[in-house]
N, C-alpha and C positions, 0 to 999 in steps of 0.2 A: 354577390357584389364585390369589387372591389375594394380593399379599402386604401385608403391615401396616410400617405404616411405622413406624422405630424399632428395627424387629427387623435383628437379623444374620444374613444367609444368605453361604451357601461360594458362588463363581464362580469361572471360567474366563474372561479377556477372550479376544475370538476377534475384533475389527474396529474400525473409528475412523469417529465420526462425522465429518462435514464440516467441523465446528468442532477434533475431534484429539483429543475427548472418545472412553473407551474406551468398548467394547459389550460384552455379555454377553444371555447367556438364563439367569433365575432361573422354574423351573418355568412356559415356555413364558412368561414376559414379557419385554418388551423391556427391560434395563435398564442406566442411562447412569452410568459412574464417570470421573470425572473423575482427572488424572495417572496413569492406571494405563497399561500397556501388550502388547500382544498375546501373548499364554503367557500372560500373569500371573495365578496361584491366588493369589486372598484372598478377606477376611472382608471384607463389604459392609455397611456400614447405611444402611437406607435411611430417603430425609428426604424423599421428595415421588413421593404416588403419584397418577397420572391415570388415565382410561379405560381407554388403552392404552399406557402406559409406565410407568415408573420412573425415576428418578432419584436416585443414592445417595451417598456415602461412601467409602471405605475404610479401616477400622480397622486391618487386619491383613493386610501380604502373608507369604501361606503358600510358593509358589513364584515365585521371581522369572523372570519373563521371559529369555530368552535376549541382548534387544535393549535389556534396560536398561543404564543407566550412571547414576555419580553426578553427578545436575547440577551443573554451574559456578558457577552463579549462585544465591548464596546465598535471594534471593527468590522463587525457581522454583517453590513450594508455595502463592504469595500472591499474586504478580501478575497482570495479566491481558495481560501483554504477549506471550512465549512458551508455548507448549501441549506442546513436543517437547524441553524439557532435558533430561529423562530417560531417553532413548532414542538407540541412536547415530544416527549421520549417514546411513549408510547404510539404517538401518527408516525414516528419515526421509523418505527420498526414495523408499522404494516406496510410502510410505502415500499421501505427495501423486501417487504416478503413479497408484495403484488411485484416487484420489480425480479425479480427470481422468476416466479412463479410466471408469468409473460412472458418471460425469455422461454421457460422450458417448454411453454405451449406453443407461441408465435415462430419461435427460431425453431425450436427443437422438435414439434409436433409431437409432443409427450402430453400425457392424463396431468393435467395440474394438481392432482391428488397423490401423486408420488412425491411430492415436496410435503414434508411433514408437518415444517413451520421454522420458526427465526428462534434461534436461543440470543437473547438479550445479552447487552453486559451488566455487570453489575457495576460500574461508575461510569458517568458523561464526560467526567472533566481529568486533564492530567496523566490520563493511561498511556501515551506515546511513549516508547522506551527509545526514538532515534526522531533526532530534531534536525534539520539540513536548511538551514537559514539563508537566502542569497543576502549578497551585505551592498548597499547603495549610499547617496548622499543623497540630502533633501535639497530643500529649496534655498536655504541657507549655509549648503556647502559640510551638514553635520553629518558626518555617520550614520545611517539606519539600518534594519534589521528587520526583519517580517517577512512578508509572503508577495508574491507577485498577485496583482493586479490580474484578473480573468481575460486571458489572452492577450497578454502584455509582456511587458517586462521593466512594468512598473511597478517598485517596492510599496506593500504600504505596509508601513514602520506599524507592530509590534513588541514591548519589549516584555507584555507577560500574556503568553499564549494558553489559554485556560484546556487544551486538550493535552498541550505539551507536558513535559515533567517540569518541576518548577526547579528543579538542576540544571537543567538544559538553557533554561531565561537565564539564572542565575550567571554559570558559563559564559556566555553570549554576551551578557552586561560586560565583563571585567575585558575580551577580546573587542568589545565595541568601544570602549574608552580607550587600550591601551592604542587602536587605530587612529583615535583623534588625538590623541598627546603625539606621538608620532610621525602625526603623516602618513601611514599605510593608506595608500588609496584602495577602495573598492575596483575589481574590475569593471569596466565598463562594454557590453555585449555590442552596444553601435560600434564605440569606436575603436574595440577589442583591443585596450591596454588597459594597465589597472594592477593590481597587486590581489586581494584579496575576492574568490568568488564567491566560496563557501563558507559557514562556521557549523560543521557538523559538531553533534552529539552525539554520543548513545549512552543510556544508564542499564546497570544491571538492578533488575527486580528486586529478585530473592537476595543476591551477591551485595549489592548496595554499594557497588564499583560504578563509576561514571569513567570515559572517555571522552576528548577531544581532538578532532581532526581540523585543522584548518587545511581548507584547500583553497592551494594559490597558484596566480599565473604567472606568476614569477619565480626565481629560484633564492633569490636574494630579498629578505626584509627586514629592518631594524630594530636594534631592541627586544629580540627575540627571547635574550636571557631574562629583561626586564617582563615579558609577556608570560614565562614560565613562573616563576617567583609569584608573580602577582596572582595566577591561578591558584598553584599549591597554597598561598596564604587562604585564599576566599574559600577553596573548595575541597575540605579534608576528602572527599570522596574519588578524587581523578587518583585514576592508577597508571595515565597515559596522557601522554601530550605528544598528537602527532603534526608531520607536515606532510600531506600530499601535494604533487604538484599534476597540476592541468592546465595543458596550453593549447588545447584542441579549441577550435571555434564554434564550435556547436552547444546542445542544451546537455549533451551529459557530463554528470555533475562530479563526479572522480576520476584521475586521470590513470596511468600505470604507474606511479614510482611513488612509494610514501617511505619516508624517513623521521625517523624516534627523535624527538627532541626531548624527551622525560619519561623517562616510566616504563613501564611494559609494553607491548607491540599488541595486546591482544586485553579483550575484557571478560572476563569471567559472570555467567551466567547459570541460573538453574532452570532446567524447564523439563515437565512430568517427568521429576525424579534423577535426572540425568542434569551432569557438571558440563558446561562447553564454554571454552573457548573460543571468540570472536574473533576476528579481523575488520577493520571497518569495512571491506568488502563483502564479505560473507553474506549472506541474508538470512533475515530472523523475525519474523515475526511482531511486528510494533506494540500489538496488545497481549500481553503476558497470559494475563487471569484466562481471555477467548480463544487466543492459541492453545492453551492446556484444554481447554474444551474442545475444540475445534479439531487435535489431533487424536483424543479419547473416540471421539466419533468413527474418524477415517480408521484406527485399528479396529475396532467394531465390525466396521465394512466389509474388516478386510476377512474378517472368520475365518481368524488363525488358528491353530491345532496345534504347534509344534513340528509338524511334519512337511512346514511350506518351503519352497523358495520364492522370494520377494524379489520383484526390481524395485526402486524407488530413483525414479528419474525427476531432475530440476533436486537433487537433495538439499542443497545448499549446505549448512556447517553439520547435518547429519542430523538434523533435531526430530523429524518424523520417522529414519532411520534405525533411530538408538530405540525408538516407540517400538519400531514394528518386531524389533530382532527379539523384544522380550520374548515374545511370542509364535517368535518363526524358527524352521528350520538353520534356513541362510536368508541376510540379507544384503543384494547388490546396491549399494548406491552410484549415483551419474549424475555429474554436477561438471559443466562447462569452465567456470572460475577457479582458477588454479589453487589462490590462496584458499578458498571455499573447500577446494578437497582436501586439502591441506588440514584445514582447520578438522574438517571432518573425522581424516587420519586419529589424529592427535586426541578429538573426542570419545571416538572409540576406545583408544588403547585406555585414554584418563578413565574411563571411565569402565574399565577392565569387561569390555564389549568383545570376543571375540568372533563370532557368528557374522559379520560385515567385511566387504570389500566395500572399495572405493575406486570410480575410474574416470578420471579426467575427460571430460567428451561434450560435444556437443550432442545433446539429449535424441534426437533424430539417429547421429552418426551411431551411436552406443546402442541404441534400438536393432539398430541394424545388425550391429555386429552382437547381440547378444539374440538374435533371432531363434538362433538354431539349440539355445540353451534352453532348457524342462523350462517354463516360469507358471506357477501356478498364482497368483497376485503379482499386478502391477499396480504401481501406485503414479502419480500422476500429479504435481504442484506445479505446473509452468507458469512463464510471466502473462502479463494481463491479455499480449497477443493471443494466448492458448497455447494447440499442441499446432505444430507445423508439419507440414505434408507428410515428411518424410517419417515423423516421431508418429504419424497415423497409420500409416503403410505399413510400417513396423511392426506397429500392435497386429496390426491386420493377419500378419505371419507369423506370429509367433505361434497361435493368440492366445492368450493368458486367458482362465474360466472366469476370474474375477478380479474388474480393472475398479480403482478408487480413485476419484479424479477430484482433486482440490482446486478448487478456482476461486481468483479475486476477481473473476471479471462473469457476470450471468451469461452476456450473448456470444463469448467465445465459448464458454462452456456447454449452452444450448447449441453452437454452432456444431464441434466435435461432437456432442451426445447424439445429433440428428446423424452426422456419418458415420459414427459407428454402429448407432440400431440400423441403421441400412445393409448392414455390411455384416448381420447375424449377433448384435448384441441388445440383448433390451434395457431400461431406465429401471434398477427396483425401485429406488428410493434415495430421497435425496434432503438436505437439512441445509439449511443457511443459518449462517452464525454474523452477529455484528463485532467486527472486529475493529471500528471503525465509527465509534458513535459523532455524532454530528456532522458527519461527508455526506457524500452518495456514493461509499463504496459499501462491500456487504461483499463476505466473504461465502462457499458454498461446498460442502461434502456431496460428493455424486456415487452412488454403487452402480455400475453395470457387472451384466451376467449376459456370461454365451450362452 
């Protein structure tokens, strides 16, 4: 049947899209509710019908789930930051395992029994080590701060984000008033003028160092001295106060030029056992405690000897890197991001690492040119896209006996595992770690062997 949109029909959720979005069958069509959770009987209305789908509402839960709870977070209904407040901890972490675990079967045609299972975190709330706030005005013209809106680029105000670090809110607070005593306008994305896009954070774990970046579309903003001052007074922790500028038109969120307005250029971090140095560019990992788990694993993987050569491609500041060299012969990193190899550089020598190179490249290009070199382990962290043709082809000739493939994303990583076991390599085994409690994302350690 068809169904008409507008109208309310009875459901049953019975599964979770990829996104955390609930599923149902409404007389044999696919149909997608959003906050709902698996048990749950309600009343549906539906607001967008396609070919072959649905996408609804819910007006009215008739039976609640088993796996519900009352969310924490008061903006849980509006944001688009978390998908899972509603739900406990535990529904939480099978979803993201079945959501793994489907990818490696459906995308990947792999034995679902090569996924081991999900290593938990040990906290829900506050484990974010990097906060990237966009900055708007309300309805009455105030400064706000929070998350965009699910497929918008509408703010909804935030000022204590319970995943975030509560230095990061803190930070945010003293930068969001000194913008309304002031006058600093928020950027505006319609009408692409504005002052202020960004109010990045990032805190150090172990180091207990916090940074701020405000990133602006302007080059020129007031009071600037008054906005440092008022930081260091609130926040004994900042060892940095930067200004990035970005005056690109698009969604990405840092531009190329940052400049020191206080402090150090870089934040100090600890992670398994190793000292590094940041740049707000660089990438590092958000959850501290699940990274150190999540990297103990991939060495694992990699069943080092001492006698290996490593690549480690997508490095970023060297933090999987400095992991693998304890253990290996030599180890190559290749990181795209200038500052990122840079920082890498630096990590190494601080950290009196001498077994590593570093080489600026795009991760394909460096595949390529490191083709013809012995590599007995590769190791493998790309962005959410995966690995790209060329960083595949690559492997393909080298080919490394044993590749460890870390992924943020299941279907690009069931994507690669399907082309690579075609192509002479098999799936041993594989673990998902939640690095990411209350999202839908879910982090993933993969071992292939030729």
């Amino acid at each position: 049947m068809e169904l008409v949109k507008n109208k309310i029909y009875r459901c049953q959720i019975t599964d979770y899209t990829a996104d955390g979005t609930g599923f149902a069958r409404i007389d044999g069509r696919a149909v997608f509710v959003p906050r709902t959770a698996i048990g749950d009987q309600c009343d549906v209305r539906i607001v967008k019908v396609t070919k072959n789908v649905a996408f609804a509402r819910m007006e009215k839960l008739i039976v609640p789930s088993g796996d519900r709870i009352a969310p924490a977070c008061p903006a849980a209904d509006r944001c688009g930051g978390c998908c899972y407040q509603h739900i406990s901890y535990e529904a939480e972490l099978r979803a993201k395992e079945k959501k793994v675990r489907d990818a490696l079967t459906r995308i990947g045609g792999q034995d679902g029994a090569k996924l081991l299972g999900i290593t938990g975190a040990p906290t829900t709330e506050h484990y974010r080590n990097k906060a990237q706030y966009p900055v708007g005005l309300d309805a009455d013209g105030r400064v706000v701060t929070g998350f965009y809106r699910p497929r918008s680029h509408d703010i909804v105000p935030v000022e204590r984000c319970l995943i975030q670090s509560e230095t990061a809110d803190r930070i945010t607070a003293v930068v969001r008033e000194w913008m309304q005593e002031f006058g600093v306008s928020p950027y505006d994305h319609a009408k692409k003028r504005g002052a202020v896009r960004h109010i990045y954070v990032r805190v150090g774990e172990k180091s207990g160092e916090s940074q701020l970046t405000l990133i602006a579309a302007t080059r020129k903003m007031p009071a600037l001295d008054v906005l440092v001052q008022r930081l260091c007074a609130c926040e004994p922790s900042l060892t940095g106060i930067l200004l990035n500028h970005n005056q690109r038109e698009d969604n990405v969120i840092m531009g190329d030029r940052t400049d020191v307005l206080w402090g150090e250029p870089m934040l100090e971090d600890r992670l398994c056992g190793h000292s590094f140095l940041l740049s707000p560019e660089a990438f590092y990992q958000v959850n501290h405690a699940q990274a150190e788990q999540l990297y103990r694993c991939a060495v694992a993987f990699a069943g080092l000897t001492g006698q290996e050569t490593v690549i480690d491609l997508y490095c970023g500041a060297g933090t999987i890197t400095l992991a693998l060299a304890e253990q290996a012969k030599t180890v190559i990193g290749v990181e795209i991001v200038p500052e990122a190899v840079e920082n890498a550089r630096r990590n190494a020598q601080r950290n009196g690492v001498e077994n590593v190179e570093f080489l600026c490249a795009d991760a394909g290009q460096a595949a390529q040119r490191l083709a013809a070199r012995p590599v007995d382990v590769l190791v493998v962290d790309p962005p959410r896209k995966g690995l790209d043709e060329t960083a595949r082809d690559a492997i393909l000739k080298m080919p490394p006996p044993r590749v460890v493939y870390v992924s943020c994303d299941p279907a690009t990583l069931a994507r690669d595992v399907a082309e690579l076991c075609g192509t002479g390599y098999r799936l041993e085994r594989a673990q998902a770690f939640d690095l990411f409690p209350r999202t839908n994302h879910v982090e993933t350690a993969a071992l292939l062997v030729r």
